[in-house]
C-alpha positions as protocol buffer text, in pm:
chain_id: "A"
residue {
  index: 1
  type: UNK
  ca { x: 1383 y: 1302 z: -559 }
}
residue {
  index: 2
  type: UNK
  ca { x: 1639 y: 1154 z: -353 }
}
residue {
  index: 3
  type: UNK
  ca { x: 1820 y: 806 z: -264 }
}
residue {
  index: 4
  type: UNK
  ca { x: 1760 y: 737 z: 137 }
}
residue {
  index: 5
  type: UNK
  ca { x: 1952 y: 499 z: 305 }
}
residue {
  index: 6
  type: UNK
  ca { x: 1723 y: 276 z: 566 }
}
residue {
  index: 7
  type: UNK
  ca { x: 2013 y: 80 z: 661 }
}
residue {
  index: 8
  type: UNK
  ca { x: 1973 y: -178 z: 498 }
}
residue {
  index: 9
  type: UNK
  ca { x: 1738 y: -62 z: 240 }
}
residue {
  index: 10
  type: UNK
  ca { x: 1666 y: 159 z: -44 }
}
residue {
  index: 11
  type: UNK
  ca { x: 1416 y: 387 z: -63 }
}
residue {
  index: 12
  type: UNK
  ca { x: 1405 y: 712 z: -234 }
}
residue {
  index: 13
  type: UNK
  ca { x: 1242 y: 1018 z: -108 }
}
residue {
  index: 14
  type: UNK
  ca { x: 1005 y: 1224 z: -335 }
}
residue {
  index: 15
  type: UNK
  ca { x: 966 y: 1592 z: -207 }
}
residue {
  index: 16
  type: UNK
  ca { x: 671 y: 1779 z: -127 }
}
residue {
  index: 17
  type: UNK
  ca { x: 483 y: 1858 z: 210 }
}
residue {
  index: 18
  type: UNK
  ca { x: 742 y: 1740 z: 491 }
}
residue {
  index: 19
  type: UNK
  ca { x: 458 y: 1743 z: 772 }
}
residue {
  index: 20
  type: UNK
  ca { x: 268 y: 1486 z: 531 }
}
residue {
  index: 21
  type: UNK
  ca { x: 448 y: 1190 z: 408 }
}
residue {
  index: 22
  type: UNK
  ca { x: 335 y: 870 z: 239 }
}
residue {
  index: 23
  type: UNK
  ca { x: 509 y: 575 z: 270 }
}
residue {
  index: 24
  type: UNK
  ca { x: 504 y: 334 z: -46 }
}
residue {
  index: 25
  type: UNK
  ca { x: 551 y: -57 z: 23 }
}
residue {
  index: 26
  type: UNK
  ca { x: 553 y: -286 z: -306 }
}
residue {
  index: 27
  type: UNK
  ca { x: 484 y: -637 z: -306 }
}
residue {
  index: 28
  type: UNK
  ca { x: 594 y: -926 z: -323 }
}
residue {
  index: 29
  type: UNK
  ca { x: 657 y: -938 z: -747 }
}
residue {
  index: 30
  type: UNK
  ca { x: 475 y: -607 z: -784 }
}
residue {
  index: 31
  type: UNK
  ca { x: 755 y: -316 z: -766 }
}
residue {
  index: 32
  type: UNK
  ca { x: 641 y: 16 z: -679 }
}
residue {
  index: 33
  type: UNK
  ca { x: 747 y: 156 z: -1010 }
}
residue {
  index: 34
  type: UNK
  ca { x: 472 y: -59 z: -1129 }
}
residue {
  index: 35
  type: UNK
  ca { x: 95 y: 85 z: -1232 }
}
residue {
  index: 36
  type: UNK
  ca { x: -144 y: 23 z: -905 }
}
residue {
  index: 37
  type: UNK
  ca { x: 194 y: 199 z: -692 }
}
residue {
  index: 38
  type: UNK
  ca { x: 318 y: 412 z: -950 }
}
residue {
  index: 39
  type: UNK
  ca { x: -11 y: 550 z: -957 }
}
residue {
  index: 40
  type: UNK
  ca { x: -96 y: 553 z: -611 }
}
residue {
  index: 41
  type: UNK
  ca { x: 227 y: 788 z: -566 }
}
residue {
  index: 42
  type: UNK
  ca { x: 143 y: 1020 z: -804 }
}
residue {
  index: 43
  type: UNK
  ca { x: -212 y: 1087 z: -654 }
}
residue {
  index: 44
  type: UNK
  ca { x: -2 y: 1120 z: -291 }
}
residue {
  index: 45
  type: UNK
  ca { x: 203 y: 1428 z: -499 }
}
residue {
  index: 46
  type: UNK
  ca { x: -83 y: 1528 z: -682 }
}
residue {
  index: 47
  type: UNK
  ca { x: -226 y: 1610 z: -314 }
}
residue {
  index: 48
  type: UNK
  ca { x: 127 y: 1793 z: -174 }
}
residue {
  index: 49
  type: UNK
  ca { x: 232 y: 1508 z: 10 }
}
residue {
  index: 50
  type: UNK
  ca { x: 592 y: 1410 z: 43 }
}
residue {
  index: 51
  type: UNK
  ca { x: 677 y: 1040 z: -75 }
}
residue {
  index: 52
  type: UNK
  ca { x: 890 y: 731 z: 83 }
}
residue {
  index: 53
  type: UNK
  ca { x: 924 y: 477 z: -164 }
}
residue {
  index: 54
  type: UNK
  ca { x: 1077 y: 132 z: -84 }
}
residue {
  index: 55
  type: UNK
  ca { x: 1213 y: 38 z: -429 }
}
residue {
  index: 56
  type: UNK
  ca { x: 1395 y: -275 z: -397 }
}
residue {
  index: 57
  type: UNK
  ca { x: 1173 y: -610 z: -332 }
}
residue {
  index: 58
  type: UNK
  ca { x: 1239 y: -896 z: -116 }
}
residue {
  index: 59
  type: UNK
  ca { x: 1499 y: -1102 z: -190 }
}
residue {
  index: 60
  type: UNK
  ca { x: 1456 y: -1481 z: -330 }
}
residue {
  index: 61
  type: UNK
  ca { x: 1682 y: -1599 z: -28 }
}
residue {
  index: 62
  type: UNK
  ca { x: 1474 y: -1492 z: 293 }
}
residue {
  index: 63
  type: UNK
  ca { x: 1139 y: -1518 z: 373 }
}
residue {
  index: 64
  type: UNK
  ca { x: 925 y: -1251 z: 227 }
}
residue {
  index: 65
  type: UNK
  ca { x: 741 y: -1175 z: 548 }
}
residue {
  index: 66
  type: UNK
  ca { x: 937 y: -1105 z: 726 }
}
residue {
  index: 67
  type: UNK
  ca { x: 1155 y: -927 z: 496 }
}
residue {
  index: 68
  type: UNK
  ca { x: 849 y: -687 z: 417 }
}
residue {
  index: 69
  type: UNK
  ca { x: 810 y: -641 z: 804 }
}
residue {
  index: 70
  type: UNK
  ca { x: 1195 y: -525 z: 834 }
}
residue {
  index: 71
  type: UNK
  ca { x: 1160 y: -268 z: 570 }
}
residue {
  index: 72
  type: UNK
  ca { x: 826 y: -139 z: 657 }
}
residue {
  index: 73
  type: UNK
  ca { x: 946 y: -52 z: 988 }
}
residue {
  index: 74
  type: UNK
  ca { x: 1236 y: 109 z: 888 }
}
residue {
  index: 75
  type: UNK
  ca { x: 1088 y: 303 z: 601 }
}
residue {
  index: 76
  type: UNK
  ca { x: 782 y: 443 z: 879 }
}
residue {
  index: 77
  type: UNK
  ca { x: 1110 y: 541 z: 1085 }
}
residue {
  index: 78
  type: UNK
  ca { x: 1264 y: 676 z: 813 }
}
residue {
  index: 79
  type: UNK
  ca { x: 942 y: 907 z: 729 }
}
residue {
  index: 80
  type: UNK
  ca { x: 953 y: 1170 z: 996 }
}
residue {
  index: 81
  type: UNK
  ca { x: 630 y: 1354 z: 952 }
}
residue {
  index: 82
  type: UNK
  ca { x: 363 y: 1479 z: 1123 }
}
residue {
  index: 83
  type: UNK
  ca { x: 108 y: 1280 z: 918 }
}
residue {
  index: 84
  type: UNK
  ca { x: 225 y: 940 z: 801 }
}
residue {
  index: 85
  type: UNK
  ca { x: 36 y: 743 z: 549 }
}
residue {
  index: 86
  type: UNK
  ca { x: 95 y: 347 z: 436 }
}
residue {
  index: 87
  type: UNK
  ca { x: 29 y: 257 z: 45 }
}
residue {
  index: 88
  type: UNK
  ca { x: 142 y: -109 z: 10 }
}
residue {
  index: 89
  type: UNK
  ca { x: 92 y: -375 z: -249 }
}
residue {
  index: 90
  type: UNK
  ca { x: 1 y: -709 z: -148 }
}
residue {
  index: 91
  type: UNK
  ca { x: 304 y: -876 z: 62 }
}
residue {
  index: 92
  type: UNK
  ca { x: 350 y: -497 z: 223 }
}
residue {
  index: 93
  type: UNK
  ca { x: -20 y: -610 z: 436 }
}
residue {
  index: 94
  type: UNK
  ca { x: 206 y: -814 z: 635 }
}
residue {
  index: 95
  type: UNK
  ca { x: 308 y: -487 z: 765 }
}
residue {
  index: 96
  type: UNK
  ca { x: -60 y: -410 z: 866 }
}
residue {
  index: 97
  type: UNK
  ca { x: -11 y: -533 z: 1240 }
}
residue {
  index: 98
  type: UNK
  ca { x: 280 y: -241 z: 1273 }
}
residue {
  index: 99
  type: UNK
  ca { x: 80 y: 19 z: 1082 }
}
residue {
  index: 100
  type: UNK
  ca { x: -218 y: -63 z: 1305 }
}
residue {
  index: 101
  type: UNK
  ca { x: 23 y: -54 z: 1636 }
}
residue {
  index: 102
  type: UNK
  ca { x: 116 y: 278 z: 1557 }
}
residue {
  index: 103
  type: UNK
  ca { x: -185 y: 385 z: 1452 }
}
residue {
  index: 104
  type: UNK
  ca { x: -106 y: 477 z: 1130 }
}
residue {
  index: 105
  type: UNK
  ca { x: -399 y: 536 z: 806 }
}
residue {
  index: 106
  type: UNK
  ca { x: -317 y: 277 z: 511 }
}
residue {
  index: 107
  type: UNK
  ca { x: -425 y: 220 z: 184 }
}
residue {
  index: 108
  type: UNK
  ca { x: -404 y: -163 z: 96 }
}
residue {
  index: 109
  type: UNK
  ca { x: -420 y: -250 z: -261 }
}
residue {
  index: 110
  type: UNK
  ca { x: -464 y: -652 z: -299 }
}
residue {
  index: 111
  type: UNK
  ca { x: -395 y: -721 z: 93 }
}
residue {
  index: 112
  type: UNK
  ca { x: -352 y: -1085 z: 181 }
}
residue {
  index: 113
  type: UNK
  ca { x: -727 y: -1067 z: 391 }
}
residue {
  index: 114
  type: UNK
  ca { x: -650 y: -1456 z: 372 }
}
residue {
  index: 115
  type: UNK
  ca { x: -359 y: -1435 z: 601 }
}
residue {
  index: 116
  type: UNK
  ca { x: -480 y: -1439 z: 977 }
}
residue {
  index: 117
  type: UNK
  ca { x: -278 y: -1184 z: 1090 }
}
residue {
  index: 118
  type: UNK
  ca { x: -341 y: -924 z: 858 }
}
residue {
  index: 119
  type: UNK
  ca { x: -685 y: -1029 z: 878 }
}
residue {
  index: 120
  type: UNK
  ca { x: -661 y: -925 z: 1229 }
}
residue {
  index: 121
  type: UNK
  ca { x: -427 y: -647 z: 1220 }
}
residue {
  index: 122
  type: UNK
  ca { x: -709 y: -450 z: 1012 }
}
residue {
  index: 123
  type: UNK
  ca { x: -981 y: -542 z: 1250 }
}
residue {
  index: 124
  type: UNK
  ca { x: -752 y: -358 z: 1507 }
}
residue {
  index: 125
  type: UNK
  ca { x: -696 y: -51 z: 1322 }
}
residue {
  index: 126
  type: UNK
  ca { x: -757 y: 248 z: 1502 }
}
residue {
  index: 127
  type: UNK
  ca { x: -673 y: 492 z: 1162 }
}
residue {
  index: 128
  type: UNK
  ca { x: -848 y: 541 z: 843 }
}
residue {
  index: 129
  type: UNK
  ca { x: -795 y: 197 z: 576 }
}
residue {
  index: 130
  type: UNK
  ca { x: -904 y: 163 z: 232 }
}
residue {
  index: 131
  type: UNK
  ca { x: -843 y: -169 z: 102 }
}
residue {
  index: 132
  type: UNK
  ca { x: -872 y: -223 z: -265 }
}
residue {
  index: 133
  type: UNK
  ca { x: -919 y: -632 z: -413 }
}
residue {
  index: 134
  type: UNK
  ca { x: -1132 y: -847 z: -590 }
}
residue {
  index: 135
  type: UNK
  ca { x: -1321 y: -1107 z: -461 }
}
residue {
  index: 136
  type: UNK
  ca { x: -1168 y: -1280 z: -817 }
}
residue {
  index: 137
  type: UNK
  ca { x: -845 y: -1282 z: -616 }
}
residue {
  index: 138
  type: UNK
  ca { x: -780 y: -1579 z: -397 }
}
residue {
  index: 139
  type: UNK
  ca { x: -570 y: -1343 z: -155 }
}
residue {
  index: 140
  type: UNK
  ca { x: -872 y: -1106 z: -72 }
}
residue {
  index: 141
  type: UNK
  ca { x: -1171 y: -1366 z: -196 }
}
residue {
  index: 142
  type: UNK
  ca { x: -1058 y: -1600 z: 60 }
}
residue {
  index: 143
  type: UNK
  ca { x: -1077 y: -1367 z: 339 }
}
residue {
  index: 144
  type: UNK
  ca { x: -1330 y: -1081 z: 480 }
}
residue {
  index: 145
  type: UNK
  ca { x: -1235 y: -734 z: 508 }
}
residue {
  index: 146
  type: UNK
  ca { x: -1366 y: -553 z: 863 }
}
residue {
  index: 147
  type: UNK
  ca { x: -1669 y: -430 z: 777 }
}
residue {
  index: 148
  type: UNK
  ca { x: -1651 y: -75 z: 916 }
}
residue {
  index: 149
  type: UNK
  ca { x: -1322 y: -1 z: 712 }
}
residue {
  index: 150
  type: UNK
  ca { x: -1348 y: 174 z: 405 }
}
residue {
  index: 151
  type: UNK
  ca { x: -1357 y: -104 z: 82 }
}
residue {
  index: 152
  type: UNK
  ca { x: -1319 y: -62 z: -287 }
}
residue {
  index: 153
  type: UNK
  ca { x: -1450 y: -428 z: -414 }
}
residue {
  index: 154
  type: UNK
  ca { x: -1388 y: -428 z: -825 }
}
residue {
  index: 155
  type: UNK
  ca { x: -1556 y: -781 z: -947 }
}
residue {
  index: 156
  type: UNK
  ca { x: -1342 y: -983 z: -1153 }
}
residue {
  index: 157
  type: UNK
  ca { x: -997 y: -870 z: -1117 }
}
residue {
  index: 158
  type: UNK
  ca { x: -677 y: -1046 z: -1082 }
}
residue {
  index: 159
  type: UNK
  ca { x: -415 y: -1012 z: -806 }
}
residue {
  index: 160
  type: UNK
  ca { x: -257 y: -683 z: -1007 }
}
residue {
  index: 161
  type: UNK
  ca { x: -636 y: -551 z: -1028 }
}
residue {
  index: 162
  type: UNK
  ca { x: -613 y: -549 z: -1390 }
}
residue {
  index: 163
  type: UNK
  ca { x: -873 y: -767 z: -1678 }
}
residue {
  index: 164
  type: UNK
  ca { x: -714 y: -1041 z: -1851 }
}
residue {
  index: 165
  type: UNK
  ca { x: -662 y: -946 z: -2179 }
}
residue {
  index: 166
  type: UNK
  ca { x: -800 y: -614 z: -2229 }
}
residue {
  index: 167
  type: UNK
  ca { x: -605 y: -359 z: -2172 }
}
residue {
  index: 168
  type: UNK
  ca { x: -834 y: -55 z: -2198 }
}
residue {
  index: 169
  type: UNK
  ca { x: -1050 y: -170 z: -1918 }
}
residue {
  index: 170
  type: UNK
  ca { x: -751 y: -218 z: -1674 }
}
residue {
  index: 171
  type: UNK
  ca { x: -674 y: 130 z: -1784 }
}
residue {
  index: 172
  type: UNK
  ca { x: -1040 y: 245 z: -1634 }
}
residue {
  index: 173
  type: UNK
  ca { x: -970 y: 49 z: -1323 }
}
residue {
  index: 174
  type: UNK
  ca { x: -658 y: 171 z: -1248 }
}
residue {
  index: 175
  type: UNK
  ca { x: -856 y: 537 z: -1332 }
}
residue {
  index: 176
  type: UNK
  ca { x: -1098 y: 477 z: -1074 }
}
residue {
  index: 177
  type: UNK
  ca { x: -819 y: 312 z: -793 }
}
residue {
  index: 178
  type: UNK
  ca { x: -608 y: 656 z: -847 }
}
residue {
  index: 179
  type: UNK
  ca { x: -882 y: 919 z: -788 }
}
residue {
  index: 180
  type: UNK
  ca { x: -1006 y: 683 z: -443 }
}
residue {
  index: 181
  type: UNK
  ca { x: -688 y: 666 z: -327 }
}
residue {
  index: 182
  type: UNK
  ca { x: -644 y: 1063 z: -428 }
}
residue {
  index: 183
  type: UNK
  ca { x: -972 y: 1140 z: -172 }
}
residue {
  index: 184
  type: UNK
  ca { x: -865 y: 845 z: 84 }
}
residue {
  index: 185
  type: UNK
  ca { x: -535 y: 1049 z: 89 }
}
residue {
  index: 186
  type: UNK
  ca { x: -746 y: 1415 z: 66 }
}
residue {
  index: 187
  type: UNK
  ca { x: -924 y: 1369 z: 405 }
}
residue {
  index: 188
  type: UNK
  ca { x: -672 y: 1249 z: 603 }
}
residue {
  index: 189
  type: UNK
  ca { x: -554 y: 1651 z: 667 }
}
């Protein structure tokens, strides 16, 4: 593992497969050392794939959005693969109209489906997408996912996918998210 520059930015590489690299986006409170990411980047290793992870978040001075879209762009530039793969948390859908532009596969855990243009960016995705929500989450209850995209729906989950209050079963569901992102990740090569 190693620190990369993206100028401005801070990412850090994690080695394996340099022909296949995912690119890891967190969220908007939801870093991507945390469980749903964390996990999501192991399963990318797991299957050889090389790792970009953005590991700062946006700051509390400039709007989030657009922030996200900055360092989304610069992290896809920065991943110089053959095969490049999106994972983003939440806020990082607001990077789904430049993953779709460049025709990119993405997994989306928790996307903002009730934000128009994200909405719309995954109706115009040309790539492979999983998205992974709750309809207990205002942010993906709110909206409609395109139906032929690929869609893990887990009832009764809050915006970090977990259950209130018992620990054990969040443990299952973040199980269950890990392996699908695993074969999402699996059939892409």
């Amino acid at each position: 593992m190693r620190p990369i520059d993206l100028d401005p930015g801070e990412a850090l590489l994690h080695d394996g497969d340099p022909g296949r690299r995912a690119v890891v986006l967190p969220g908007v409170a939801y870093f991507s050392q945390a469980p749903l990411l964390w996990f999501a980047r192991e399963a990318a290793q797991a299957r050889g794939w090389s790792v970009l992870e953005l590991t700062e978040r946006a700051p509390r001075d400039e709007d989030p959005f657009a922030w996200m879209r900055d360092r989304a762009r610069r992290a896809v530039d920065a991943a110089e693969a053959d095969t490049v793969a999106v994972i983003g948390k939440s806020l990082a859908s607001a990077a789904a109209p430049l993953v779709a532009d460049r025709g990119l596969p993405a997994v989306w855990l928790t996307p903002l489906l009730n934000r128009p243009e994200v909405a719309r960016a995954l109706e115009a995705a040309t790539a492979p997408v999983l998205l992974v929500g709750s309809p207990a989450d205002p942010t993906w209850g709110g909206g409609t996912a395109p139906e032929r995209l690929e869609v893990l729906e887990l009832e009764g989950l809050d915006h970090s996918l977990q259950v209130q209050g018992d620990p054990l079963a969040s443990l299952e569901v973040l199980r269950g998210v890990t392996e699908r992102v695993g074969q999402f990740l699996g059939r892409l090569v």
